[in-house]
C-alpha positions as CSV (number, residue, x, y, z in Angstrom):
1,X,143.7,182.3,56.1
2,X,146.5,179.9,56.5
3,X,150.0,182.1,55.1
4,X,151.7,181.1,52.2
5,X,155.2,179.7,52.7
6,X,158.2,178.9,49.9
7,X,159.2,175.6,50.5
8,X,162.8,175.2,49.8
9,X,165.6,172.4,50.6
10,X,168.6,173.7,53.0
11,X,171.3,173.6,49.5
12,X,168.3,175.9,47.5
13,X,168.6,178.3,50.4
14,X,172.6,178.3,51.1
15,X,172.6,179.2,47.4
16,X,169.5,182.1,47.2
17,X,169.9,185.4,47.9
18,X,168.1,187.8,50.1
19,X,166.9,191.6,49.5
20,X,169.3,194.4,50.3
21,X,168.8,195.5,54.1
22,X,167.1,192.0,54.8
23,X,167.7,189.5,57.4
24,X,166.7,186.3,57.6
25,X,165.4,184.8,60.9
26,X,164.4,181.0,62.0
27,X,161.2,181.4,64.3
28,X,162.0,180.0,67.8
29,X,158.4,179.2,67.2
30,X,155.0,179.5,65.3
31,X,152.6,181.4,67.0
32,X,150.1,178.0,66.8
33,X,152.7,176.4,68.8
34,X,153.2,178.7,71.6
35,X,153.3,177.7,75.2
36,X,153.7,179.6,78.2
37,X,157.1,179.5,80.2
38,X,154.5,177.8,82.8
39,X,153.8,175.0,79.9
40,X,150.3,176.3,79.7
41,X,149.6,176.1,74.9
42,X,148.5,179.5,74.5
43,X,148.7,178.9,70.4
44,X,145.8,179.2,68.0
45,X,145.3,178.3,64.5
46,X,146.2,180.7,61.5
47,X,142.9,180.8,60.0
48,X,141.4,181.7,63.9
49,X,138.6,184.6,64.0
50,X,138.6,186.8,66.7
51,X,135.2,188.8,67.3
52,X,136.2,191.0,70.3
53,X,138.3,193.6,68.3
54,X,140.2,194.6,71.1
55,X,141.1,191.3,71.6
56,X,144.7,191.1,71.3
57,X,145.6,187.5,71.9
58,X,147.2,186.9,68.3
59,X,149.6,189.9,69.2
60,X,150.7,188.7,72.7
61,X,152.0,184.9,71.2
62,X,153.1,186.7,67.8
63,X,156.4,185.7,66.9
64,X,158.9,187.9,67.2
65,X,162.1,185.9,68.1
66,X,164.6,184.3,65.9
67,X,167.8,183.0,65.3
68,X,169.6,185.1,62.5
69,X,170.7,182.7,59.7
70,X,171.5,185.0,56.8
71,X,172.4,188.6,56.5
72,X,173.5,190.7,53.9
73,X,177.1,192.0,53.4
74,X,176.3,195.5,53.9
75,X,173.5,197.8,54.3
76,X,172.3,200.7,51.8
77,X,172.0,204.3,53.1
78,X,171.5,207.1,50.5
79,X,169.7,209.9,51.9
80,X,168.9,210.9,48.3
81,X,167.5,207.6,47.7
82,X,164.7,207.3,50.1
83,X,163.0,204.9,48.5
84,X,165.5,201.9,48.3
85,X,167.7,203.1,51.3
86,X,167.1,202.9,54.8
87,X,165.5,205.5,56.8
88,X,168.9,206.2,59.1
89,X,172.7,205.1,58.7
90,X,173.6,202.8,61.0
91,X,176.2,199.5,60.6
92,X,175.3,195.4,60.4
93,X,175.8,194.4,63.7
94,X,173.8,191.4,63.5
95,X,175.9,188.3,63.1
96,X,175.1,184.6,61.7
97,X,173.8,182.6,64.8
98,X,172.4,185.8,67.1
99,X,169.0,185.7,68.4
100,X,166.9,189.2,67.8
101,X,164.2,190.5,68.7
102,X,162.0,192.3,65.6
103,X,158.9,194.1,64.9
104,X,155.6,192.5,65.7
105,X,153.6,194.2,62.2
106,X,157.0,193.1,60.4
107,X,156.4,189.4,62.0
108,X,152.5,189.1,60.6
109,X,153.8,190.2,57.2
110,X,156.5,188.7,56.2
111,X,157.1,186.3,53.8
112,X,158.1,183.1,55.0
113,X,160.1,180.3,54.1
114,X,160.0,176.5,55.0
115,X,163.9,175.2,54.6
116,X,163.6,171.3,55.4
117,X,161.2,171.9,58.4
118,X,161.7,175.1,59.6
119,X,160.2,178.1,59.2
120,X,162.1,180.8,58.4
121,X,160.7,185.0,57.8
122,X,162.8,187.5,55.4
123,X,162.5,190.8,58.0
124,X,163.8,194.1,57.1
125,X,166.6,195.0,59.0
126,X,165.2,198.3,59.9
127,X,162.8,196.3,62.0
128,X,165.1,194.4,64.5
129,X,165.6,196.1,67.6
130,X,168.2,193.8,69.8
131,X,169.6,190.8,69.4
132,X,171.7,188.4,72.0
133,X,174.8,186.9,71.0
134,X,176.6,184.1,73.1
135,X,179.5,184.6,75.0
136,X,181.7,181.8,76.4
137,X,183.8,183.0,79.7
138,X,187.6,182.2,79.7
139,X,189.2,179.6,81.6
140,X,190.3,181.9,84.3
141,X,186.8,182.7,85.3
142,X,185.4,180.7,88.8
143,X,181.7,180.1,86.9
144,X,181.6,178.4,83.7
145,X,178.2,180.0,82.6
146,X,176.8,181.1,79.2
147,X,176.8,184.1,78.5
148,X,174.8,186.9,76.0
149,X,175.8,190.1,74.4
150,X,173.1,192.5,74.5
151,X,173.2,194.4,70.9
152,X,171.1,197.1,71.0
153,X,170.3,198.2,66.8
154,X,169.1,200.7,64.7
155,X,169.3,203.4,67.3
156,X,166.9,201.7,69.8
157,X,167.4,201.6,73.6
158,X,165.3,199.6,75.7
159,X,163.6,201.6,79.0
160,X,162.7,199.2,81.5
161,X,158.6,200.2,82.4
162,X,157.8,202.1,85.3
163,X,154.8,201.0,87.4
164,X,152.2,203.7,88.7
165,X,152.4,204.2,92.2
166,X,149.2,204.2,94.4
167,X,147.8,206.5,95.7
168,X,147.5,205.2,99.1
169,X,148.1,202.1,101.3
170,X,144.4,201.4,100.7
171,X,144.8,201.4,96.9
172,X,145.0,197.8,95.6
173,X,144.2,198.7,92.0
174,X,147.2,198.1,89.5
175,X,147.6,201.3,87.5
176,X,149.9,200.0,85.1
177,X,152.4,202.0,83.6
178,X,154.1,205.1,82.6
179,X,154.1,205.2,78.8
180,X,155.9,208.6,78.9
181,X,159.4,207.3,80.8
182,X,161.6,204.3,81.8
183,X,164.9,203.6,82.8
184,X,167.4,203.0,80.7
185,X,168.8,199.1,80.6
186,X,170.1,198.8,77.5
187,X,171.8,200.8,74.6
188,X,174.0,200.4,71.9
189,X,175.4,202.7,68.8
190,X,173.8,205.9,68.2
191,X,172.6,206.0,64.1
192,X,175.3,208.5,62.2
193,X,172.3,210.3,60.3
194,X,168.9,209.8,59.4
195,X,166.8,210.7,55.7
196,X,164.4,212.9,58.0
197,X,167.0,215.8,58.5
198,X,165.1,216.6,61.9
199,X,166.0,213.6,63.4
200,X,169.2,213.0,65.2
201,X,170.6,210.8,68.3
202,X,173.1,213.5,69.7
203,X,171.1,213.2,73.0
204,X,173.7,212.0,75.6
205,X,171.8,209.0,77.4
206,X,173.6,206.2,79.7
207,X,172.2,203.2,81.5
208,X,170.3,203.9,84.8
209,X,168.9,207.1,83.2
210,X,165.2,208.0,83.6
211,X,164.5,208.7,80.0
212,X,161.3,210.9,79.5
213,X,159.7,210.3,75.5
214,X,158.9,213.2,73.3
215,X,155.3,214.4,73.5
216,X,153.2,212.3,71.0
217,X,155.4,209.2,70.2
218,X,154.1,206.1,72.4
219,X,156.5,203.7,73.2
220,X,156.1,199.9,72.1
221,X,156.7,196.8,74.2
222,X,159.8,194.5,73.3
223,X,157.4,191.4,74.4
224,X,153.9,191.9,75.5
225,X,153.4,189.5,78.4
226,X,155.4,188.5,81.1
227,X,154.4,184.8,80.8
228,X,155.8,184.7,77.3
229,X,158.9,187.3,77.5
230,X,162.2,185.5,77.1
231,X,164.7,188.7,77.2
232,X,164.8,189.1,80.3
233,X,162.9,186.5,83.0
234,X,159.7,188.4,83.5
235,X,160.6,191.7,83.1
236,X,158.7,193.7,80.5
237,X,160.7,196.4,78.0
238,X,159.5,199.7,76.5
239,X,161.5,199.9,73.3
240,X,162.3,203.2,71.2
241,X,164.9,205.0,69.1
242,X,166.5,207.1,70.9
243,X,165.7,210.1,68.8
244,X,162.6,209.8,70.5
245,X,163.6,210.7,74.1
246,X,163.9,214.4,75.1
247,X,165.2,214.3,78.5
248,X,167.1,212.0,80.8
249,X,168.1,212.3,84.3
C-alpha cells in the first residue's frame, strides 16, 4: 500500500514545528526511483509484493540518506523519564544542510511529508548514525576540492567489514564477512550516560583499531550494497554504538 504523505507548501513548513528529539530529513531519493551508481533503475513500486520472504530487495534500495532541513534546539535526556527522553545523553551535532545517514526500520516508518515536491521523513534523532558536512579548504591550500566532515552520532562508530580469508589458494568461494569485528574508520563523541545504567562508552577506542563486538549483539550495515553505498565509493560499513564493543587492539 502506497504511504500516506502531508502535503504542505514550503511557508506551512518554515512555520510548523517538529517533535522533541526529531529531525527532519529530505530523501536524496524515493526508493521507486533508485538507480544504481552504474545507472542500472533498481526501484520498485510502494504497493510491490514480494513472495520470496527472504527476499530483501526493498531493504537494499531503502532510503536511508538525507539532507537535514530542520532540527530541534536541544535534545531531552531525563533518565527518570524514559519514556519521553532519549535512551542516552548525548549533544545535537547535526546542523541545517548535513547529509546523515539514519536507520533503515526508522526509514519504512516514518511519516512523511511532501513540501512543494519533495519528500521529506520526521526521524528520531536517536536513529541517525553519521552525517557529512561540507567543508570548503582555504585559499592557501594547492587543491580547491570539496570537502566532508565525518560526524559520527549518538555514540556510533563505524568498523570497516573484514572479509573471511580462504582457506587455501584453491578456495574461490567468497566467505563473506566477520560479523564479530572490524576496524575502526570513523568515531565521534562518546554519549555522557545512558537510562540503561549498565551501559557505558568508557571503552578507549581510536581509528585503525580492530574492534571485537560483545557476544550476542550483531552488527548492522551503514548501506547494504556496494552498487548503491554513497559514504564511501564502494566500501561497505558495519555500524554500532560503541557500548557494544568489548575489546580493541
Amino acid at each position: 500500500m502506497e504511504r500516506t504523505r502531508t502535503k504542505l507548501s514550503k511557508e506551512e513548513f518554515e512555520r510548523a514545528g517538529i517533535p522533541r528529539n526529531y529531525v527532519a530529513l529530505g530523501l536524496l531519493r524515493v526508493e521507486k526511483d533508485a538507480t544504481t551508481k552504474g545507472g542500472i533503475h533498481m526501484g520498485f513500486l510502494e504497493d510491490s509484493t514480494w513472495e520470496d520472504e527472504s527476499e530483501t530487495h526493498p531493504a537494499d534500495i531503502a532510503s536511508v540518506i538525507g539532507r537535514v532541513i530542520k532540527v530541534p534546539q536541544k535534545l531531552y535526556y531525563n533518565e527518570n523519564d524514559p519514556h519521553n527522553s532519549m535512551l542516552w545523553d548525548t549533544d545535537m551535532e547535526l546542523e541545517i544542510g548535513d547529509l546523515c545517514w539514519f536507520s533503515l526500520m526508522e526509514s519504512l516508518n516514518a511519516n512523511e511529508m511532501a513540501i512543494d515536491g519533495k519528500i521529506v521523513r520526521i526521524i528520531p534523532y536517536a536513529d541517525c548514525f553519521v552525517a557529512k558536512r561540507s567543508k570548503w579548504p582555504t585559499l592557501n591550500e594547492d587543491v580547491w576540492v570539496r570537502k566532508h566532515e565525518v560526524i559520527c552520532l549518538n555514540g556510533y562508530v563505524l568498523l570497516e567489514q573484514v572479509p573471511i580469508p580462504s582457506v587455501s589458494e584453491l578456495d574461490q568461494i567468497d566467505h563473506g564477512v566477520y560479523e564479530d569485528r572490524g576496524v575502526v574508520r570513523y568515531l565521534g563523541t562518546p554519549n555522557r550516560d545512558y537510562v540503561d545504567y549498565k551501559s557505558s562508552d568508557d571503552i578507549v577506542i581510536k581509528e585503525g583499531d580492530l574492534a571485537y563486538i560483545k557476544l550476542g549483539y550483531r552488527p548492522f550495515p551503514l548501506e547494504r550494497r556496494s552498487y548503491m553505498a554513497h559514504f564511501e565509493g564502494d566500501k561497505l560499513f558495519w555500524c554500532l554504538q560503541r557500548r557494544r564493543i568489548i575489546a580493541a587492539i
